[in-house]
Every structure is written in structure tokens, then in C-alpha cells.
C-alpha positions as CSV (number, residue, x, y, z in Angstrom):
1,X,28.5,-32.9,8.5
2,X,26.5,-29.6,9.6
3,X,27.4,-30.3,12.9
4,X,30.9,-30.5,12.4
5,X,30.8,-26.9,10.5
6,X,29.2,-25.5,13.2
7,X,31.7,-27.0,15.5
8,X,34.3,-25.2,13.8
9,X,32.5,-22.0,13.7
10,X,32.2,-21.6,16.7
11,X,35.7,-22.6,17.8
12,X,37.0,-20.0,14.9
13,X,34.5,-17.6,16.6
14,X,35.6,-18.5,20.4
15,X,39.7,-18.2,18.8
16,X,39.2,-14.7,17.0
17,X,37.3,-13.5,20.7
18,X,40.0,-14.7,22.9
19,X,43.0,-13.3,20.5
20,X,40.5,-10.0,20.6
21,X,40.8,-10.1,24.4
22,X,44.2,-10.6,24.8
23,X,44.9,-8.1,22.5
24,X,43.6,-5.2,24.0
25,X,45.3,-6.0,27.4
26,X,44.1,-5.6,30.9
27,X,42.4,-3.2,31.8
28,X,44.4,-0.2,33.8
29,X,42.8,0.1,37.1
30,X,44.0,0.5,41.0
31,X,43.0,-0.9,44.1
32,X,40.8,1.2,47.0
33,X,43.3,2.2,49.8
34,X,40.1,1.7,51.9
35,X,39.3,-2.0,53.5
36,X,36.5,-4.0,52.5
37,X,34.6,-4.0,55.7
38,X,32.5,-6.9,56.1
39,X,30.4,-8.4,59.0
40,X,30.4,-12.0,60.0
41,X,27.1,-13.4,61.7
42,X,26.8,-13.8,65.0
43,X,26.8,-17.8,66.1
44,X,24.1,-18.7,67.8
């Protein structure tokens, strides 16, 4: 029985985080104009 109480906890818990989350939205942001410059490894 406790461990179906603490299944629901934490499902109640995870539920109230994820409507928390999608609540305050995305975050506002922008890409870099700049490339991501990356270098590949030389086969040998």
C-alpha cells in the first residue's frame, strides 16, 4: 500500500512540474549569426 502512495506522489509531483514548465513558456532566446565551426579528424 505504501508503495502505491508513493507512486502517486510522485506522479502528482512529476504532473504539477511539467504543468509548472509548460506554463512559464519557452524561454526567449536567438540563434548566433556566427557558424559553429568544428573540425573533423583527419583519417588515417
Amino acid at each position: 500500500m505504501r508503495a502505491l502512495i508513493a507512486a502517486a506522489t510522485g506522479l502528482a509531483l512529476a504532473l504539477a512540474l511539467v504543468l509548472t514548465i509548460s506554463a512559464l513558456g519557452a524561454p526567449t532566446g536567438e540563434t548566433s549569426p556566427k557558424p559553429l565551426l568544428t573540425t573533423v579528424p583527419a583519417h588515417p
